[in-house]
C-alpha positions in Angstrom: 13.6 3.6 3.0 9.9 2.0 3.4 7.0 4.0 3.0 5.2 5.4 6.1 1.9 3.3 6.9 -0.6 4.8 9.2 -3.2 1.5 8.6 -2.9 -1.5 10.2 -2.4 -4.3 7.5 -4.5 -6.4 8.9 -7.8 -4.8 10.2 -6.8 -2.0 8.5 -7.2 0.4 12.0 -5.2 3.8 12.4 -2.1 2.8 13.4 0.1 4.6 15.8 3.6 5.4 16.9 5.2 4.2 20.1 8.2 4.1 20.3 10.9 7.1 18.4 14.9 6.3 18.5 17.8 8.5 17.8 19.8 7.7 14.7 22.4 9.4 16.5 23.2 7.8 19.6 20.4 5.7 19.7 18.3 7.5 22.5 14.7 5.8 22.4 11.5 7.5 23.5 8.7 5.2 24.2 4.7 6.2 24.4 1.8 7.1 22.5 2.3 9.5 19.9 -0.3 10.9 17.3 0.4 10.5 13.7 0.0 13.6 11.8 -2.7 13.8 9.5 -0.2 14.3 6.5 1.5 11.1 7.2 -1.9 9.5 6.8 -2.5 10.9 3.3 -3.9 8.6 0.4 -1.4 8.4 -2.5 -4.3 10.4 -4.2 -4.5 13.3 -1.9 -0.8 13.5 -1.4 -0.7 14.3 -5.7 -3.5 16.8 -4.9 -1.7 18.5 -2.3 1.3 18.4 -4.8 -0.2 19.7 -7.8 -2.0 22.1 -5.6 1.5 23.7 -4.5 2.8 23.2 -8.0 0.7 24.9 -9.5 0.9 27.9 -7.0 -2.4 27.3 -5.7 -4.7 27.3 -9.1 -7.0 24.9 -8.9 -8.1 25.1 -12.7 -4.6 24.1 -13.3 -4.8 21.3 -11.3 -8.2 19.9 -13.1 -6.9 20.2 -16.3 -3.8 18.2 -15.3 -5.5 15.5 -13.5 -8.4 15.5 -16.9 -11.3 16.2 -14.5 -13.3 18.7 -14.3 -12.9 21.9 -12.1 -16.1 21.2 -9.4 -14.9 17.0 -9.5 -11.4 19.2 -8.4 -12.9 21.3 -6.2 -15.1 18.7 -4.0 -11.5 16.9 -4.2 -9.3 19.3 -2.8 -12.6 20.2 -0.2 -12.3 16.5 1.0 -9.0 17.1 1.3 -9.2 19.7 3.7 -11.7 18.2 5.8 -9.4 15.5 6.3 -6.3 17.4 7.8 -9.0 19.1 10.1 -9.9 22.5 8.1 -13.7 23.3 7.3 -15.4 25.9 5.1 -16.1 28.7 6.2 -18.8 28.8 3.8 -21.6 26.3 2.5 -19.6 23.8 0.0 -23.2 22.7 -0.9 -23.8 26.1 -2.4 -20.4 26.4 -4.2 -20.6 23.3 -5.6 -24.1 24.1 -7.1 -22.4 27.1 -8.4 -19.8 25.6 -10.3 -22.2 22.7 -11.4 -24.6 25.8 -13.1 -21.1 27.7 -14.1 -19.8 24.2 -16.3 -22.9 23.2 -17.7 -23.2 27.2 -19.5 -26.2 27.7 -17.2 -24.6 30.9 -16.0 -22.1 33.0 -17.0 -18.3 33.0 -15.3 -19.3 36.8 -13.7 -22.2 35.7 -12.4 -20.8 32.1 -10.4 -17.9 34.2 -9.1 -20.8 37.3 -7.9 -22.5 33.9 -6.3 -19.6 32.8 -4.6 -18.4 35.7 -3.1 -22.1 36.5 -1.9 -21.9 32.8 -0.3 -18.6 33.5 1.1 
């Protein structure tokens, strides 16, 4: 089977689906149907998302996997999100800051995570 392409080759434009068919007995729907942001997922995201739910959720996992670091991760994953349609419910700007200060030893592990649960 052919990998799933939601850009158009040429202009690179979203691309979308018109037409679905029965495998079945060949019953074919015809209009304009939205492509689920999943389907539209880089290769990239879709071994974030993967490594996300691999590893149960831990995103330190997930940095030390890829060989990046934890905030690099964290903006990631934050992209991510964004993408299929879920903002923060916090300031990223602040977290980020947070974990920039946390990984350079400018503050200690306590006092990030006090930080980001005050932010949160």
């Amino acid at each position: 089977m052919k990998k799933f392409i939601s850009k158009c080759p040429v202009c690179s434009s979203k691309l979308r689906i018109k037409a679905l068919e029965c495998f079945s007995c060949g019953t074919r729907i015809e209009g304009k149907f939205e492509i689920h942001p999943f389907l539209e997922l880089t290769d990239e995201e879709f071994n974030l998302l993967y490594l996300f739910l691999k590893t149960r959720g831990n995103l330190s996992e997930v940095s030390k996997i890829l060989g990046i670091s934890y905030p690099t991760t964290r903006q990631r994953f934050e992209d991510f999100l964004k993408k299929i349609g879920i903002e923060p419910s916090y300031s990223n700007q602040e977290v980020m800051e947070t974990l920039d200060l946390l990984e350079k030893g400018e503050i200690t592990p306590e006092e990030a995570e006090k930080r980001i649960r005050n932010i949160r």
